[in-house]
Every structure is written in C-alpha cells, then in structure tokens.
Backbone and ligand atoms as CSV (ligand in chain L), in Angstrom:
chain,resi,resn,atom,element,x,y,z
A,1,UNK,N,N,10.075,-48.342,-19.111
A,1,UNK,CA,C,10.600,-47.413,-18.117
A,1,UNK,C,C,11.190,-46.185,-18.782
A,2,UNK,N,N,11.870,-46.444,-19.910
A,2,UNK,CA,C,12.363,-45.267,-20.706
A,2,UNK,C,C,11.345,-44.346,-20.930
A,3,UNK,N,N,9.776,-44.979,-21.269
A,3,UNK,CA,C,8.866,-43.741,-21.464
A,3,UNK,C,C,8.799,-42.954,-20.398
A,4,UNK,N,N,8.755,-43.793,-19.020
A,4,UNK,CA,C,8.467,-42.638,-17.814
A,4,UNK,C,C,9.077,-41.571,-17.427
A,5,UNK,N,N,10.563,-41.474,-18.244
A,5,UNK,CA,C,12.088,-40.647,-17.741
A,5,UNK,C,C,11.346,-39.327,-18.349
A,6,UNK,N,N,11.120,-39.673,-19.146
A,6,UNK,CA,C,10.649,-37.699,-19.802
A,6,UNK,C,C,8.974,-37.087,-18.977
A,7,UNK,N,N,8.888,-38.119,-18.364
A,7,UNK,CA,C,7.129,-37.381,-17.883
A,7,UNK,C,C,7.253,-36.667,-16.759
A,8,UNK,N,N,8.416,-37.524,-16.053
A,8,UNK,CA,C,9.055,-37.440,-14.580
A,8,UNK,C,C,9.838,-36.217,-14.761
A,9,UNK,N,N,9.940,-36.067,-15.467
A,9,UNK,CA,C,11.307,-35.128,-16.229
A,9,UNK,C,C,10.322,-33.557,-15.469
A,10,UNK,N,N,9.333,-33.690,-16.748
A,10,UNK,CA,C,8.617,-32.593,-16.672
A,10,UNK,C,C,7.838,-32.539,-15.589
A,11,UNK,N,N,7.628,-33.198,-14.982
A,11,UNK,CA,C,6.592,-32.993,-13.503
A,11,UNK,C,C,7.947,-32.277,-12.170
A,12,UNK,N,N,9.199,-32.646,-12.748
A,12,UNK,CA,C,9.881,-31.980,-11.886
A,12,UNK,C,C,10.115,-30.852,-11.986
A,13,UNK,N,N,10.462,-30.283,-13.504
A,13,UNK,CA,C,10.254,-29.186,-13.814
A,13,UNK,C,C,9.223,-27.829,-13.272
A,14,UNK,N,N,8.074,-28.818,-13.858
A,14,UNK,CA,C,6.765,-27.815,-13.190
A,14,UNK,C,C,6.801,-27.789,-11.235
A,15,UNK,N,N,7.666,-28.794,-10.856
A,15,UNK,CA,C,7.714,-28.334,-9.551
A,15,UNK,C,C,8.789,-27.014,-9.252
A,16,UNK,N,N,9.488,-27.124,-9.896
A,16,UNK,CA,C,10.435,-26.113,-9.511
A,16,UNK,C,C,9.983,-24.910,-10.371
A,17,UNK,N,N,9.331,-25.209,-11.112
A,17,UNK,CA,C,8.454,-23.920,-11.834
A,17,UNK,C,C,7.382,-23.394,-10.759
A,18,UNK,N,N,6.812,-23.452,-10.231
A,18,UNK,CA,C,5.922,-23.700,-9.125
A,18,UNK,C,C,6.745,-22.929,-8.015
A,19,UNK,N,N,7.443,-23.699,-7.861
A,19,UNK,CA,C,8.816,-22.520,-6.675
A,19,UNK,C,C,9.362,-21.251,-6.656
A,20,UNK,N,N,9.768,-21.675,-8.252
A,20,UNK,CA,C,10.374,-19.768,-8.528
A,20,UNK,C,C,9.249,-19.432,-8.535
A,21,UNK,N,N,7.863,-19.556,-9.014
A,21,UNK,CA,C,6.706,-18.133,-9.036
A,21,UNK,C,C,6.299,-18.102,-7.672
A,22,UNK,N,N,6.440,-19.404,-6.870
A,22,UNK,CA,C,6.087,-19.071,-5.164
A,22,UNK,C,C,7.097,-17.484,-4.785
A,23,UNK,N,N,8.623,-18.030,-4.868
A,23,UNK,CA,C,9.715,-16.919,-4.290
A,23,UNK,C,C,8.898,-15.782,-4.996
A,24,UNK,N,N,8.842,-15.550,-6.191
A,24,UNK,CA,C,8.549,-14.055,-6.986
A,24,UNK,C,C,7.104,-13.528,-6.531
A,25,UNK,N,N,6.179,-14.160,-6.068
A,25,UNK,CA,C,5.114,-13.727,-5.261
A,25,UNK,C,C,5.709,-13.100,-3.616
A,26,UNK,N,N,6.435,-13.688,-3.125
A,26,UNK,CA,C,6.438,-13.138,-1.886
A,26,UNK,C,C,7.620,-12.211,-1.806
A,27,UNK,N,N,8.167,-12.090,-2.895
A,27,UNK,CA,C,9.257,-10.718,-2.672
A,27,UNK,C,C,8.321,-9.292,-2.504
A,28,UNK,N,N,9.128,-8.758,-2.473
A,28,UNK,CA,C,7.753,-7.117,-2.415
A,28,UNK,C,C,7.848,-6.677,-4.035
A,29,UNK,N,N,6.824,-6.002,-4.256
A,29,UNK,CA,C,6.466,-5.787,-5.598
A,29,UNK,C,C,7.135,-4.436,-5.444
A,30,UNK,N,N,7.491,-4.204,-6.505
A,30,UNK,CA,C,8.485,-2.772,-6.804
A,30,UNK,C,C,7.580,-1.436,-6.773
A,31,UNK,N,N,7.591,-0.381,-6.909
A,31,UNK,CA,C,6.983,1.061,-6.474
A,31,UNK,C,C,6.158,1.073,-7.831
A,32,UNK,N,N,5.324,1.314,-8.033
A,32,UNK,CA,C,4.473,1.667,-9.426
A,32,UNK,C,C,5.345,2.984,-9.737
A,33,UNK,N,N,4.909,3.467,-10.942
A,33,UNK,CA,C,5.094,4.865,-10.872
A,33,UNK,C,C,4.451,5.972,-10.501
A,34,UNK,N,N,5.088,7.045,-10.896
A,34,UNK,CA,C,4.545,7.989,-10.258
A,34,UNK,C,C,3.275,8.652,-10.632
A,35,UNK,N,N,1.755,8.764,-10.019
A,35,UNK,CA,C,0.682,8.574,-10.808
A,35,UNK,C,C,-0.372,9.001,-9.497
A,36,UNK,N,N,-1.678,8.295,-9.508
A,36,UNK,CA,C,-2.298,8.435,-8.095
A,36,UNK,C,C,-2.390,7.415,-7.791
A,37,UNK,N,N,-2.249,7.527,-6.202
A,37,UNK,CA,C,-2.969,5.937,-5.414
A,37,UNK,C,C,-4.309,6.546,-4.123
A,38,UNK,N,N,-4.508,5.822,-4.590
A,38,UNK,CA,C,-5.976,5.777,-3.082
A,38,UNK,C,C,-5.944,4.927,-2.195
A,39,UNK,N,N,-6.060,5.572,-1.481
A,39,UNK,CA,C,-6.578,4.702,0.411
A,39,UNK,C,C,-7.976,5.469,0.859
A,40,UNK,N,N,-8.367,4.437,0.947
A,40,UNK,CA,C,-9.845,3.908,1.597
A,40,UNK,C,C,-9.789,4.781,3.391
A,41,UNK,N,N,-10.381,5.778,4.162
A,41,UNK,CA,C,-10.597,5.906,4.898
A,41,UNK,C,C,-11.717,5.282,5.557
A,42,UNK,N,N,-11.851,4.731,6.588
A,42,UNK,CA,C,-12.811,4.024,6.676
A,42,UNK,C,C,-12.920,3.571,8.307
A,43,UNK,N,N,-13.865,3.430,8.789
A,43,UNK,CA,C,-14.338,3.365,10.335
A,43,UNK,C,C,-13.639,2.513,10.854
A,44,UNK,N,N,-12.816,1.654,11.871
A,44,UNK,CA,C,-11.935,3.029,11.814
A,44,UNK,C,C,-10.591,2.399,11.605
A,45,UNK,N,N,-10.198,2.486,10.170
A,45,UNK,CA,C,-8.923,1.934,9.433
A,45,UNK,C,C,-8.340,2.602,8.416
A,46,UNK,N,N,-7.195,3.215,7.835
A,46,UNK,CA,C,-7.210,2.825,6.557
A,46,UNK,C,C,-6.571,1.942,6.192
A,47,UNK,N,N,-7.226,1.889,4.546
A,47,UNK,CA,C,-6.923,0.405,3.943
A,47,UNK,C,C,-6.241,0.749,2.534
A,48,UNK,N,N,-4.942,0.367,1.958
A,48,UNK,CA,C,-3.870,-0.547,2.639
A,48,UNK,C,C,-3.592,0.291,3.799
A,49,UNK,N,N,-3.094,-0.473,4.766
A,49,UNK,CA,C,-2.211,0.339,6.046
A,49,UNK,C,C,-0.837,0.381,5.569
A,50,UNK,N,N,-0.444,0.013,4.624
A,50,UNK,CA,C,1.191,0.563,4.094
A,50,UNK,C,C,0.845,0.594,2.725
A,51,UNK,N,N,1.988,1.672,1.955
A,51,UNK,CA,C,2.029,1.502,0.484
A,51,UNK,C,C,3.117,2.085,0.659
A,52,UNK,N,N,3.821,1.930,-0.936
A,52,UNK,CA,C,5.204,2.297,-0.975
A,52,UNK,C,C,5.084,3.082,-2.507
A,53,UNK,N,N,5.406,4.151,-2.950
A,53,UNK,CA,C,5.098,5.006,-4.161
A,53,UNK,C,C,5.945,5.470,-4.841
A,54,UNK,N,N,5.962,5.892,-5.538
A,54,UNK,CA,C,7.298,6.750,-6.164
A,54,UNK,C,C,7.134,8.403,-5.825
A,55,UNK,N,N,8.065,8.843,-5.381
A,55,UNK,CA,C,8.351,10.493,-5.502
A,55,UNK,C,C,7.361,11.015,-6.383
A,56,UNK,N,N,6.463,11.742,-6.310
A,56,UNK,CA,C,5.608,12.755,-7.365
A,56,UNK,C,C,4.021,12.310,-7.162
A,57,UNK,N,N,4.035,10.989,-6.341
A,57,UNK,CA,C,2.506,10.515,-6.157
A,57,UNK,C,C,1.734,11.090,-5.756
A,58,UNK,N,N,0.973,10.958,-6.197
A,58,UNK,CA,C,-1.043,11.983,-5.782
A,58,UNK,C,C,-1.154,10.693,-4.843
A,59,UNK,N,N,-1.889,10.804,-3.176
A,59,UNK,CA,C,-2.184,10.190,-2.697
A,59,UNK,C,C,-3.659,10.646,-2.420
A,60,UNK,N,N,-4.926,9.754,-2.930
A,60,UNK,CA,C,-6.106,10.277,-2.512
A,60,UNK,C,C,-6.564,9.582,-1.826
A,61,UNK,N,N,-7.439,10.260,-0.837
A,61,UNK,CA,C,-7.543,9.567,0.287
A,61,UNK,C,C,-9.777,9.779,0.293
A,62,UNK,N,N,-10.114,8.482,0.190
A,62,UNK,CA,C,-11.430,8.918,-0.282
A,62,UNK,C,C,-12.138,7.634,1.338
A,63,UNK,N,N,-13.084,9.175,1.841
A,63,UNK,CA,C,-13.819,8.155,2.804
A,63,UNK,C,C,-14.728,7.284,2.326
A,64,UNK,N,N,-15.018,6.618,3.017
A,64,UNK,CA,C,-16.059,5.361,3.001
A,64,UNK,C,C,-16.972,4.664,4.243
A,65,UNK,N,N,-16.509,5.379,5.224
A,65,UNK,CA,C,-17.325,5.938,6.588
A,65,UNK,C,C,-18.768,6.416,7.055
A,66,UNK,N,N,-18.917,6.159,8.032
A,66,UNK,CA,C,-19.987,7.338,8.614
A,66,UNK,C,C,-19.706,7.888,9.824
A,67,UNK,N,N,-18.316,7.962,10.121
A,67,UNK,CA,C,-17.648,9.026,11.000
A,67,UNK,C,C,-16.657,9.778,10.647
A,68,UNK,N,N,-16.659,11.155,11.116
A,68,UNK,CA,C,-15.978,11.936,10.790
A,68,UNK,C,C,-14.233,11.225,11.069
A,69,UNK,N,N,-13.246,11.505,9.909
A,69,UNK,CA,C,-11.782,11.271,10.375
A,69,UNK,C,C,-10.853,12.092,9.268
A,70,UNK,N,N,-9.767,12.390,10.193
A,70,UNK,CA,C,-8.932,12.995,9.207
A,70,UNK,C,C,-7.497,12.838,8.930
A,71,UNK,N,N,-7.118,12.920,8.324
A,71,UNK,CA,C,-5.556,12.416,7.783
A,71,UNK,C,C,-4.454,13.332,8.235
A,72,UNK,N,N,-3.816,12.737,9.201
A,72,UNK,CA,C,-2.513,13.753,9.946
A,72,UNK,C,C,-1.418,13.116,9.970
A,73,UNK,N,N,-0.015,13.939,9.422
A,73,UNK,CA,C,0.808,12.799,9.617
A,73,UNK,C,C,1.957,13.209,11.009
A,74,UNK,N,N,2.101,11.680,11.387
A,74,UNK,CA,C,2.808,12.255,12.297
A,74,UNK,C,C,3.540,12.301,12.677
A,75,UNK,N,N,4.634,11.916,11.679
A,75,UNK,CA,C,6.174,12.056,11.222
A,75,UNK,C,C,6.448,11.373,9.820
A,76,UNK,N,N,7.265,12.223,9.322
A,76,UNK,CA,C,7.987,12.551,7.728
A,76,UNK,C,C,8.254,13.751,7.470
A,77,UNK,N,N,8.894,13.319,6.023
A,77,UNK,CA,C,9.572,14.140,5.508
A,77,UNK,C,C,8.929,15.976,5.293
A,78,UNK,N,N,7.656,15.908,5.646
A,78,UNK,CA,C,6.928,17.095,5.672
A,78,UNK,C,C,5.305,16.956,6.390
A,79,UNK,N,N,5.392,17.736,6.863
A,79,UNK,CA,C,3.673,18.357,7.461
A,79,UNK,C,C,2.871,18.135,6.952
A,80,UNK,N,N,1.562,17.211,7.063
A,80,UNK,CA,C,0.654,17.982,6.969
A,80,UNK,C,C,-0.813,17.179,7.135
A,81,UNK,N,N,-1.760,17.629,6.786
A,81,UNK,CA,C,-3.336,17.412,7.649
A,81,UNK,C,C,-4.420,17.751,6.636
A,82,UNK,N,N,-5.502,16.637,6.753
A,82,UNK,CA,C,-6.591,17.314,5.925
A,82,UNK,C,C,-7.402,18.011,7.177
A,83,UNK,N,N,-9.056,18.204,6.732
A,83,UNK,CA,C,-9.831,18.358,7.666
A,83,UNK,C,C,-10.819,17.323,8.197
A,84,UNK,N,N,-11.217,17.085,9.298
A,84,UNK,CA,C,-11.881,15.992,9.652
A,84,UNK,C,C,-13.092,15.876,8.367
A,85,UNK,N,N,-13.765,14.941,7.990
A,85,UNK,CA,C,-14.845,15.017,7.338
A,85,UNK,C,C,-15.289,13.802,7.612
A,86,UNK,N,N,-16.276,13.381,6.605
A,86,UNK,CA,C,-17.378,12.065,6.857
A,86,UNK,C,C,-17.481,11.412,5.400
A,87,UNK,N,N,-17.151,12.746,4.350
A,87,UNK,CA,C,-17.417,12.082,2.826
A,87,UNK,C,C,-16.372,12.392,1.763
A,88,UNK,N,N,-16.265,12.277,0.884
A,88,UNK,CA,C,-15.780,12.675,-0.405
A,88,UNK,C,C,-14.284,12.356,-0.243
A,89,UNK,N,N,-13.097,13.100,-0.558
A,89,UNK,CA,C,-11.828,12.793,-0.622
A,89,UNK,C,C,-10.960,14.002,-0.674
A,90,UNK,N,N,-10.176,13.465,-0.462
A,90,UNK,CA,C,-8.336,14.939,-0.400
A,90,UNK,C,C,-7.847,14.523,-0.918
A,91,UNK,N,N,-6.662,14.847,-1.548
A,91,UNK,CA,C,-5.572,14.083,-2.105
A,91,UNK,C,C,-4.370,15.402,-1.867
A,92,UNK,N,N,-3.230,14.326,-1.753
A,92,UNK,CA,C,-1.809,15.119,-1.377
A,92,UNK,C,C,-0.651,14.537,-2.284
A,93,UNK,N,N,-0.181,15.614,-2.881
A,93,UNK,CA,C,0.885,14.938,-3.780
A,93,UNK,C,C,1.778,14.908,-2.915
A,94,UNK,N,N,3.066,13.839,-3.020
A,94,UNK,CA,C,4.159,13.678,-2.043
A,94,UNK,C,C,5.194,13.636,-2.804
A,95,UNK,N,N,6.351,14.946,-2.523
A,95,UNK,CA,C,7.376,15.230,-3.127
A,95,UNK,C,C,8.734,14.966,-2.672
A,96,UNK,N,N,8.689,14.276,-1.489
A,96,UNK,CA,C,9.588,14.111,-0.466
A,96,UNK,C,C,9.755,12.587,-0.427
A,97,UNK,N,N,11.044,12.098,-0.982
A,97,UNK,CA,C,11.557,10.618,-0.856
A,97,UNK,C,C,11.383,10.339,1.058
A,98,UNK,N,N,10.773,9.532,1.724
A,98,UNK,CA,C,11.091,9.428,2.911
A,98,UNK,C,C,9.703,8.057,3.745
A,99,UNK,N,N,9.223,7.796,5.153
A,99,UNK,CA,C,8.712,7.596,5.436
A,99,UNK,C,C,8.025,8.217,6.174
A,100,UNK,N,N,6.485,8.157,5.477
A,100,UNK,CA,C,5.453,9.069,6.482
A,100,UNK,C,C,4.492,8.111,7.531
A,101,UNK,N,N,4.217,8.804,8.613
A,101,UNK,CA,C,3.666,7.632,9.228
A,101,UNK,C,C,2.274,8.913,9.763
A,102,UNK,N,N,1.243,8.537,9.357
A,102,UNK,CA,C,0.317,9.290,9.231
A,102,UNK,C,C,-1.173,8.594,10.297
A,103,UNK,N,N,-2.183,9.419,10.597
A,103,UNK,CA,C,-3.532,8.883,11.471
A,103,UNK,C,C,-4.290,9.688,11.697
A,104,UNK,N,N,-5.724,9.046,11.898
A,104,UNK,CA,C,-6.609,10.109,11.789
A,104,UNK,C,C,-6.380,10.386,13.831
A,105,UNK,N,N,-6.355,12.080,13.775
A,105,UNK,CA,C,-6.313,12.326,15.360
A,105,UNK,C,C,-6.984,11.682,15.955
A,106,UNK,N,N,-8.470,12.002,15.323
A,106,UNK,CA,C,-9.617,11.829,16.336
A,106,UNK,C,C,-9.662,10.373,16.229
A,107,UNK,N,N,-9.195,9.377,15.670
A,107,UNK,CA,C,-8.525,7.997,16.203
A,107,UNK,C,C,-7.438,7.400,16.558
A,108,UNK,N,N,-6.619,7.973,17.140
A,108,UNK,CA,C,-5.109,8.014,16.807
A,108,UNK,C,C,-5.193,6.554,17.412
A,109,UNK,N,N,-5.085,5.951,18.207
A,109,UNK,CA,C,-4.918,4.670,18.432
A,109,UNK,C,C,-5.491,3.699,17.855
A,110,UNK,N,N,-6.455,3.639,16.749
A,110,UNK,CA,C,-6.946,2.618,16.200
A,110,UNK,C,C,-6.507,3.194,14.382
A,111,UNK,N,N,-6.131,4.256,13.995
A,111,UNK,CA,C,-6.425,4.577,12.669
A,111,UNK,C,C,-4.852,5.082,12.285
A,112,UNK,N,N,-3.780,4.077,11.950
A,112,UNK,CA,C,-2.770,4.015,11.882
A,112,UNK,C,C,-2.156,4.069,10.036
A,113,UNK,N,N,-0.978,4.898,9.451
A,113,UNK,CA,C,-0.680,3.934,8.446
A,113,UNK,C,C,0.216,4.451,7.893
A,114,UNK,N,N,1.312,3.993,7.218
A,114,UNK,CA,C,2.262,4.165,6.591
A,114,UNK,C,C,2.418,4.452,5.131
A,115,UNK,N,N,3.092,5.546,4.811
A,115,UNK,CA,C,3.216,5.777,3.111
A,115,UNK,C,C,4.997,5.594,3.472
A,116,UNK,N,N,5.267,4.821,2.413
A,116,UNK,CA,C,6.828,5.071,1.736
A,116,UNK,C,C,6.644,5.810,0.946
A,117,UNK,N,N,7.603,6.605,0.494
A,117,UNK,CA,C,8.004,7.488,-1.093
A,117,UNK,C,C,9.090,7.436,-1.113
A,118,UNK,N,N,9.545,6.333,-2.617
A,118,UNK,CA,C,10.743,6.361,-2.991
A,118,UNK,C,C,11.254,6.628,-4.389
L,1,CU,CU,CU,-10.913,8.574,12.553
C-alpha cells in the first residue's frame, strides 16, 4: 500500500494541474501588442466579431466575399468608414483607447462587430 501513496500522489497532482490550465484557458487573453490585426469581411459577417488591441493597431480589414460591404463605425472614440467594395482590403490604424462598435451599412442588421482599444 505504501507503493500506491506516491502514484495517487501524482495523479492528484496532474488533476489539479489540469484545473489551473482549465481556469488560465478561459480567462481572456491579454491585448497583443501594438502591430496589425485582420478581420475577415465576409457574406455576411465579420470574423472575429470582437477583438481587443492595443492603442496604435493597424486594423485590416480584408474581404473574402462576393458582395459588396463596407466598414462603418457606429459609435467610438472616432469616425469613420471605408468604401463599399467586393475585394481586396483597408486598413485603419486606431489611436483612440475606447470601444468601437462598427457594421457594414448595407448590412447593418446582420454584419455587426466590436473592436476594443486599450
Ligand atoms: Cu455587408
């Protein structure tokens, strides 16, 4: 029985090892730095629908569609809009710590999404 105390030992261990990396997976992952990120425009979503960035981020925004959509935001810390298109990409640096909540017009009810900048 004495051999079993140390096996038991460690199988409990690895359970609670197992736990803390469960908790540390589902906390939120901290802001990358400040650099570019891309979102996927796309029929009719974008994808992630939230990100969270650091102050100074290039946000490019590259379609993947075959309908025209365009990037408007429609409240934060500042203005602003690409032009509708069908291909290629924009990108907007974001200098403003705040929450933007942005959509393409010509979908506004289905093409929703959120940038943090912190
Ligand atoms: Cu659209």
């Amino acid at each position: 029985m004495r051999i079993r105390t140390p096996t038991m030992t460690a199988a409990a261990v690895a359970v609670v090892a197992t736990a803390v990396v469960g908790v540390a997976i589902s906390t939120p992952t901290p802001a990358p730095a400040a650099g570019t990120r891309t979102v996927d425009v796309k029929d009719f979503a974008f994808a992630p629908k939230t990100i969270t960035v650091r102050r100074g981020t290039t946000v490019k925004f590259v379609w993947r569609g075959k309908v025209f959509h365009d990037v408007t935001v429609v409240s934060g810390p500042s203005s602003f809009a690409s032009e509708a298109k069908r291909r290629g990409s924009w990108s907007k640096r974001l200098t403003r710590k705040g929450t933007y909540r942005l959509q393409c017009s010509l979908h506004a009810m289905l093409m929703r999404m959120t940038i943090r900048v912190v």
